[in-house]
LOFI-645921 format. One record per residue (C-alpha): residue in three letters; y, z, x. Coordinates in pm, whole numbers, always signed. Layout:
# residues N
+------+--------+--------+--------+
: resn :  north :     up :   east :
+------+--------+--------+--------+
:  ala :      Y :      Z :      X :
...
+------+--------+--------+--------+
This chain:
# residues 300
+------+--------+--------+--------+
: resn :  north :     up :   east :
+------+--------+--------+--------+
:  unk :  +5649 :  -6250 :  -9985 :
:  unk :  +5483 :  -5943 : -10187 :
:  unk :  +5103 :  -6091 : -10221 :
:  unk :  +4910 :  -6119 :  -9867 :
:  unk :  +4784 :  -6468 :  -9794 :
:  unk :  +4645 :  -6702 :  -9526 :
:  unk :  +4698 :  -7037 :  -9484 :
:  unk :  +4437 :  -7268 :  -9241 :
:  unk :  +4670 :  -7483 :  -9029 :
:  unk :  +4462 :  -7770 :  -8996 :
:  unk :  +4759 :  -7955 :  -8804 :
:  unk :  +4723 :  -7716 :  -8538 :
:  unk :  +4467 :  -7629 :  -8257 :
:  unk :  +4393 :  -7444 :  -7956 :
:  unk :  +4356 :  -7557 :  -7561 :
:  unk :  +4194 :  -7246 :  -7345 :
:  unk :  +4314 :  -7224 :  -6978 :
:  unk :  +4124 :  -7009 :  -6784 :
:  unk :  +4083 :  -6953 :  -6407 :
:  unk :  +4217 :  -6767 :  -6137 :
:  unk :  +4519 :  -6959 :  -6134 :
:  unk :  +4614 :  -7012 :  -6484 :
:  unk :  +4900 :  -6821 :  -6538 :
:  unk :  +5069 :  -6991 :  -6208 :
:  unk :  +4971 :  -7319 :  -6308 :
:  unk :  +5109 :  -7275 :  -6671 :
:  unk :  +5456 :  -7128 :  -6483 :
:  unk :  +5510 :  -7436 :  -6301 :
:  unk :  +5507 :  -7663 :  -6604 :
:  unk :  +5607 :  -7499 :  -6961 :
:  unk :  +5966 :  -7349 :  -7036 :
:  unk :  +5831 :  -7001 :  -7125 :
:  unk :  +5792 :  -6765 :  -6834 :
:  unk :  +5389 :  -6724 :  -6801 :
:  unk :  +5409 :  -6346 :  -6658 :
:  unk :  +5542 :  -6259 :  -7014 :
:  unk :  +5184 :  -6332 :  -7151 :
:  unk :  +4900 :  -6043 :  -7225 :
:  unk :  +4652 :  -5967 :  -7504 :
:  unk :  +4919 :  -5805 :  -7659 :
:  unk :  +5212 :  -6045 :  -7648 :
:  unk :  +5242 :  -6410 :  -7742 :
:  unk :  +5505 :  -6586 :  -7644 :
:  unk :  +5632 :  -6966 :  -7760 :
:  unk :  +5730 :  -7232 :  -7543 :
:  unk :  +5749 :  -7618 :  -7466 :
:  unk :  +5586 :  -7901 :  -7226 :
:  unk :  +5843 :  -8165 :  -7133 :
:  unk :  +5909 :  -8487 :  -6982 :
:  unk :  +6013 :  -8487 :  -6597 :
:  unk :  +6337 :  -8561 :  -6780 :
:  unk :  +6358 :  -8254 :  -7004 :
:  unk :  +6256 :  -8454 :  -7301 :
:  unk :  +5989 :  -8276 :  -7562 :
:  unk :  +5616 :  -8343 :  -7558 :
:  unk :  +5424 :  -8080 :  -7669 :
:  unk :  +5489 :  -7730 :  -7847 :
:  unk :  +5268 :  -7465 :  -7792 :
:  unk :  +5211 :  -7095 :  -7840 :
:  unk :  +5036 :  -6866 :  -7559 :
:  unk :  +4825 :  -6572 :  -7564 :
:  unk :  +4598 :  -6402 :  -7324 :
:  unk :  +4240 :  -6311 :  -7453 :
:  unk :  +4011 :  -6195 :  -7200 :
:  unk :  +4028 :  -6429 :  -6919 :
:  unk :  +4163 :  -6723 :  -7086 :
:  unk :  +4483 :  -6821 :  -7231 :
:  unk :  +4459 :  -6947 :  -7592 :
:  unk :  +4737 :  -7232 :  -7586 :
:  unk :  +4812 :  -7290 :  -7998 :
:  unk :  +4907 :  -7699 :  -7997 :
:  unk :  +4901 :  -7979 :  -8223 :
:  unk :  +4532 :  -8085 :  -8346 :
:  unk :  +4637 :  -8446 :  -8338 :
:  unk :  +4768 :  -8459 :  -8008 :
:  unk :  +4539 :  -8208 :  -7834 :
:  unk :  +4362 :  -8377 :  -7661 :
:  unk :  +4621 :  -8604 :  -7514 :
:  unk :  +4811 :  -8237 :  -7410 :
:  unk :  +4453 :  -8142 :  -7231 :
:  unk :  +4495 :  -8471 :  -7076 :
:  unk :  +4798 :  -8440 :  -6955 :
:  unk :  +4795 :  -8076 :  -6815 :
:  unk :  +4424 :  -8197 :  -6660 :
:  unk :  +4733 :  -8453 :  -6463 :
:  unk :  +4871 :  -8168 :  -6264 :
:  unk :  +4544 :  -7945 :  -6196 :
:  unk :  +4531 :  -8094 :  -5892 :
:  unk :  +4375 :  -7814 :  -5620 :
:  unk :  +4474 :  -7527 :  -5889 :
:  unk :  +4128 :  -7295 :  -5961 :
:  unk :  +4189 :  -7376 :  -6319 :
:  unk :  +3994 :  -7496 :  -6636 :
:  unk :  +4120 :  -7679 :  -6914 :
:  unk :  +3909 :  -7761 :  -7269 :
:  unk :  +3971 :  -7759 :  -7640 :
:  unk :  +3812 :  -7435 :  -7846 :
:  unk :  +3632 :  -7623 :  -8083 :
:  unk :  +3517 :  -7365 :  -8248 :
:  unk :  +3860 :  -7176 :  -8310 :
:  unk :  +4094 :  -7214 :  -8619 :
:  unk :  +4481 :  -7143 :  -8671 :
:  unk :  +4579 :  -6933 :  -8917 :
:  unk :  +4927 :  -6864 :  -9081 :
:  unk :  +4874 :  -6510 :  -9212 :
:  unk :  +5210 :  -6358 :  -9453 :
:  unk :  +5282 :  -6114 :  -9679 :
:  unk :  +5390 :  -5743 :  -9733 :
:  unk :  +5199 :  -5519 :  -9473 :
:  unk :  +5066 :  -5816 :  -9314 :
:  unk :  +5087 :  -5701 :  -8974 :
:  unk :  +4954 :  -5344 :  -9032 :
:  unk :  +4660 :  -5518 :  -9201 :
:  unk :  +4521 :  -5693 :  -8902 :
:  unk :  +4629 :  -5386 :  -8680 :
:  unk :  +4966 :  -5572 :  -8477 :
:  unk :  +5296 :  -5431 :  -8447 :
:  unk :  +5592 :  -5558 :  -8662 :
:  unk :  +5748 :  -5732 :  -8376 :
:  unk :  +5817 :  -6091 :  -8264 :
:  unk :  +5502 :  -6178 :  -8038 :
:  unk :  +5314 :  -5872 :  -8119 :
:  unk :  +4953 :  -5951 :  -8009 :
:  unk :  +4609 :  -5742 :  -8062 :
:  unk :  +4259 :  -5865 :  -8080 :
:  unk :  +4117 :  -5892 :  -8417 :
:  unk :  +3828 :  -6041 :  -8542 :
:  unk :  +3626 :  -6177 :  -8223 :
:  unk :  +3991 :  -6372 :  -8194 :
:  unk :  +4335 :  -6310 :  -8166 :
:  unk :  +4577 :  -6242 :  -8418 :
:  unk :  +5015 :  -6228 :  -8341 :
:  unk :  +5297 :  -6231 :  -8462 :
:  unk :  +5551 :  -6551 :  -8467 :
:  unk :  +5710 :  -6521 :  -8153 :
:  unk :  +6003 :  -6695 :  -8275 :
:  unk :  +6115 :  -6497 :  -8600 :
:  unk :  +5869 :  -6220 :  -8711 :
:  unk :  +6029 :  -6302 :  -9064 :
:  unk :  +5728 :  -6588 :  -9124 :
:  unk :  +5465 :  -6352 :  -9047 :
:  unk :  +5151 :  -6415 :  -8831 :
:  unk :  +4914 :  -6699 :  -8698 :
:  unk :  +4545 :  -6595 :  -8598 :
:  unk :  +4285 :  -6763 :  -8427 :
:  unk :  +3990 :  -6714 :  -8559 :
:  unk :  +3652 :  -6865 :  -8563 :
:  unk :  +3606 :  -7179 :  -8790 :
:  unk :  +3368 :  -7060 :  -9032 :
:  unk :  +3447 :  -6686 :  -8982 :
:  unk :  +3782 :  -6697 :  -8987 :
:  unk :  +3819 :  -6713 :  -9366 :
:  unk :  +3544 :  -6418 :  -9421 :
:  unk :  +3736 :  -6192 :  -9251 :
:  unk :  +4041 :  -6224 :  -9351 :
:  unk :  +3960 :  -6228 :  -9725 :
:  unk :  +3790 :  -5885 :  -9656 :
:  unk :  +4120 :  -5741 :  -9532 :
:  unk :  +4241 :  -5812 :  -9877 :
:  unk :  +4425 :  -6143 :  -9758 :
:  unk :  +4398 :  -6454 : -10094 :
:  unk :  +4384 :  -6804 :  -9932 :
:  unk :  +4677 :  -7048 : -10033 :
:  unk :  +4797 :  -7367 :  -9993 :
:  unk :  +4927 :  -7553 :  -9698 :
:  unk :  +5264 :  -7582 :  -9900 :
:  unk :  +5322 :  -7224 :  -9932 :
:  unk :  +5328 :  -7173 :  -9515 :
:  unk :  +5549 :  -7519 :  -9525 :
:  unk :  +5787 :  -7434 :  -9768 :
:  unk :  +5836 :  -7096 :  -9602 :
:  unk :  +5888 :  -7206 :  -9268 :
:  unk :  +6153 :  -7513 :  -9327 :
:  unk :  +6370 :  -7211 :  -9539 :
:  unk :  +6387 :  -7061 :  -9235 :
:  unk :  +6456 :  -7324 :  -9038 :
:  unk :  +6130 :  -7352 :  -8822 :
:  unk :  +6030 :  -7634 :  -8667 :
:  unk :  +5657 :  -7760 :  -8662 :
:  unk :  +5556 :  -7911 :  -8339 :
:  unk :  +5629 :  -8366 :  -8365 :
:  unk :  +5663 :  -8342 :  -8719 :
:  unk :  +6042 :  -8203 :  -8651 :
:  unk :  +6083 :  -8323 :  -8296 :
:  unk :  +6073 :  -8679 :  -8145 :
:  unk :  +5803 :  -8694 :  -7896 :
:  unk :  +5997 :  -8822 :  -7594 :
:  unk :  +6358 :  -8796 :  -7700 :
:  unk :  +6433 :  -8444 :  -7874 :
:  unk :  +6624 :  -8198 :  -7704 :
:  unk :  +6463 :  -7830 :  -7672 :
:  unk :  +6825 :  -7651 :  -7753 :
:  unk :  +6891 :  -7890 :  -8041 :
:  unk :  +6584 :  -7735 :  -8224 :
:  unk :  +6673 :  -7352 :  -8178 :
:  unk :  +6434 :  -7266 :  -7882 :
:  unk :  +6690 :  -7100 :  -7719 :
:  unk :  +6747 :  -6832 :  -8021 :
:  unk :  +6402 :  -6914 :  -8091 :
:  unk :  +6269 :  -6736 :  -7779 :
:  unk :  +6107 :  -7027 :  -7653 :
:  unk :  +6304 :  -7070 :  -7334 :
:  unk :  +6351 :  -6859 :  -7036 :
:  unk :  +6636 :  -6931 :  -6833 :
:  unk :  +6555 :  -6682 :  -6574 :
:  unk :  +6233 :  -6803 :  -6447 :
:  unk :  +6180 :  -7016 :  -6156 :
:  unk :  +6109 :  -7409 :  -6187 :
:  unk :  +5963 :  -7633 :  -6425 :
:  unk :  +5931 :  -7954 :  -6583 :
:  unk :  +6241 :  -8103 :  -6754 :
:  unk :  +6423 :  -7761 :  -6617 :
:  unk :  +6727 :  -7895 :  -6474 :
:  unk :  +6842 :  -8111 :  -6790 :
:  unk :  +6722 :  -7764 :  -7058 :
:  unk :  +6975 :  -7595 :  -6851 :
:  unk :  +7232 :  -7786 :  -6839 :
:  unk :  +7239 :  -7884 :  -7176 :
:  unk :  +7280 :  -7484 :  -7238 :
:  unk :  +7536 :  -7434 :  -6974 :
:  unk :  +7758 :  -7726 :  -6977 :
:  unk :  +7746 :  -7679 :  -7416 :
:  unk :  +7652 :  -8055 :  -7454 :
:  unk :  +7434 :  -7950 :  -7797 :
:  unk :  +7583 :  -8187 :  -8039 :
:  unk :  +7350 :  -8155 :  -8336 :
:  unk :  +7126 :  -7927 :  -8471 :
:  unk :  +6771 :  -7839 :  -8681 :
:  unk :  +6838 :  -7710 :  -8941 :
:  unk :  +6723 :  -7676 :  -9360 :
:  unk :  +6820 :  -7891 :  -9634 :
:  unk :  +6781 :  -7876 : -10001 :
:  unk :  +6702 :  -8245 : -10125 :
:  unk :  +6842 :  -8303 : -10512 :
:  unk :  +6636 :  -8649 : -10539 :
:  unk :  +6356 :  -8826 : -10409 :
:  unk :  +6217 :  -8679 : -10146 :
:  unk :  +6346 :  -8920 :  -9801 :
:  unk :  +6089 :  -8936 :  -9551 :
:  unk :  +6096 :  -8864 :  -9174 :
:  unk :  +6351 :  -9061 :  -8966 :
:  unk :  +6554 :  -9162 :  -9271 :
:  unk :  +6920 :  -9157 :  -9139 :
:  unk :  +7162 :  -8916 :  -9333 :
:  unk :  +7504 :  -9008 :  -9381 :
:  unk :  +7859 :  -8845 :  -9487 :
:  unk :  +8035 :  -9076 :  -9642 :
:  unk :  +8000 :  -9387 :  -9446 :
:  unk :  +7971 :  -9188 :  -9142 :
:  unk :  +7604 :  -9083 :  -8959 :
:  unk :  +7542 :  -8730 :  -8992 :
:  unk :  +7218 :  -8688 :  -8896 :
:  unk :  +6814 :  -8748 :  -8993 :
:  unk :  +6555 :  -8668 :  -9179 :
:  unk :  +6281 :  -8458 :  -9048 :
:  unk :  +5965 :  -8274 :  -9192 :
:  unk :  +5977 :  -8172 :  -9578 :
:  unk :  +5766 :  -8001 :  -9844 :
:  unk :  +5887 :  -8047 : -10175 :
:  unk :  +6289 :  -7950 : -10276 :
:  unk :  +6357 :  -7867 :  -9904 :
:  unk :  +6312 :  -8022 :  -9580 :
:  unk :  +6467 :  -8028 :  -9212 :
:  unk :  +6727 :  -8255 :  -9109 :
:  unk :  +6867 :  -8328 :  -8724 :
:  unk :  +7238 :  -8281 :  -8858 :
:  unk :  +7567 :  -8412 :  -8650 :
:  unk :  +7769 :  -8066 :  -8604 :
:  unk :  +8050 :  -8242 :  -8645 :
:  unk :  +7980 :  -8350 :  -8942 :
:  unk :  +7812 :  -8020 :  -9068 :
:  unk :  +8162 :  -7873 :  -8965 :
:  unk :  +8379 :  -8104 :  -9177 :
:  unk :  +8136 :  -8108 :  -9500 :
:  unk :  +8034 :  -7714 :  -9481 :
:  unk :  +7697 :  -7918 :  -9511 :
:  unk :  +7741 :  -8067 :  -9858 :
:  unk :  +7802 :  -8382 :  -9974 :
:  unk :  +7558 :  -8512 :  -9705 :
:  unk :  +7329 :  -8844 :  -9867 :
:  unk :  +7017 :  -8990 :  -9779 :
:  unk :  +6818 :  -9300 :  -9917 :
:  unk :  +6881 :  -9186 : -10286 :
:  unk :  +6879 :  -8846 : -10268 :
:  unk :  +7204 :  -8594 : -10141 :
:  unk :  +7184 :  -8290 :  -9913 :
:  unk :  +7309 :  -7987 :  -9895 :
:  unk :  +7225 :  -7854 :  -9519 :
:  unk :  +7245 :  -7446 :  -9387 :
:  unk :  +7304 :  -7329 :  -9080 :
:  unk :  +7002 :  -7061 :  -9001 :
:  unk :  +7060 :  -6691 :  -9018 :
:  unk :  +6872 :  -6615 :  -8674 :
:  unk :  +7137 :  -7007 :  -8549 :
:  unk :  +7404 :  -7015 :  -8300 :
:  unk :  +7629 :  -7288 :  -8326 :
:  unk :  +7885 :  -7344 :  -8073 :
:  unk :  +8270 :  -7187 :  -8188 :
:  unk :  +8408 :  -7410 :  -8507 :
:  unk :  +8065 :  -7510 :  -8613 :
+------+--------+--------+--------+
């Protein structure tokens, strides 16, 4: 994308940790490794079920003395909620930044505009806020979190145009991106079926956490079956959950979409013996790609 722009995320918001122990509380419970974390690196991760099933997605950055814990606005205060749960005798404190607005922030010398690095989870302060790039492909450019009415002000006088939601959308399903429960099934997705491994939203070095033992041994015993991944949609647009089918065979389901292109939970087997075409859904057909920055397992 030539033209710099910003796009408010309005489905997105941010929880702020703070406290002597919040980067040891945090370690215990997402499936990033917390130590990774400074006010100049972001890094993207996942809260799970006791049973390694997603809940909430969430990017982390330190500012100051707080982390700044990017979530979905919807659910936010049901994930402050639940990490209030496990506080227990942690010196920790847990509230929604009200005043604080996501920002998607893309374009040609993005990154150099705001005074970050061109790097995957490239961090620096900017504005009275914080402004990174995507930890999990630097190819969609940046998020900032910014003050609600300021936010805009300042971003515009770096020479950044405001857009539509849909540009950020369309740009992010091309690549193959998910967005928080609007790709994955609260309760029943799979972290490695949605690319967090590649995705750099997993560390499988760290010590314990929630839903660790089933993450791992989904990646080490190679029981990924299906995949995220982006679809071009020649038809009406299917909405979220419609089932996909080869044939008469199930190949998958319909996730988020923006127009022409959407993501779709597609059967590797089935993305194996189509090549991805010839996939239908409610009254529209499919034609599904595997993700440049996607490792299948062999054959797929």
């Amino acid at each position: 994308m030539a033209d710099k722009v910003f796009v408010r995320l309005d489905q997105r918001a941010v929880i702020e940790v703070g406290g002597e122990d919040r980067r040891s509380f945090l370690q215990g419970l997402v499936s990033n490794d917390m130590t990774k974390v400074a006010p100049d690196r972001a890094v993207y991760s996942a809260f799970l079920t006791p049973q390694g099933k997603f809940l909430f997605d969430l990017f982390v950055v330190e500012r100051g003395d707080v982390f700044l814990l990017e979530t979905e606005a919807g659910r936010a205060e049901e994930f402050r909620k639940k990490l209030s749960m496990y506080k227990l005798r942690a010196k920790v404190t847990i509230a929604l930044a009200d005043n604080v607005a996501v920002f998607a922030v893309m374009g040609d010398g993005a990154a150099d505009a705001l005074g970050v690095a061109v790097a995957a989870g490239s961090a620096e302060e900017f504005a009275g806020g914080v402004a990174f790039v995507d930890p999990r492909l630097a190819d969609i450019g940046l998020r900032a979190l910014l003050s609600v009415d300021g936010g805009p002000r300042v971003l515009e006088a770096n020479d950044f145009a405001p857009a539509g939601f849909a540009v950020w959308d369309e740009a992010r399903i091309r690549l193959g991106l998910p967005d928080g429960s609007r790709d994955l099934a609260v309760d029943k997705s799979l972290l490695l079926e949605n690319g967090f491994d590649e995705l750099n939203g997993v560390d499988f070095q760290k010590g314990c956490y929630m839903g660790q033992e089933l993450t791992a041994r989904t990646k080490y015993r190679g029981l990924v079956r299906k995949r995220l991944m982006p679809v071009e949609i020649n038809g009406p647009t299917p909405e979220a959950g419609t089932e996909i089918k080869l044939g008469e065979a199930e190949a998958g389901e319909m996730r988020s979409s923006c127009g022409s292109v959407g993501l779709a939970m597609i059967r590797l087997d089935q993305f194996r013996v189509s090549g991805g075409v010839g996939l239908t859904c409610g009254s529209a057909t499919l034609a599904a790609v595997k993700p440049s920055w996607a490792v299948f397992p062999e054959g797929e």
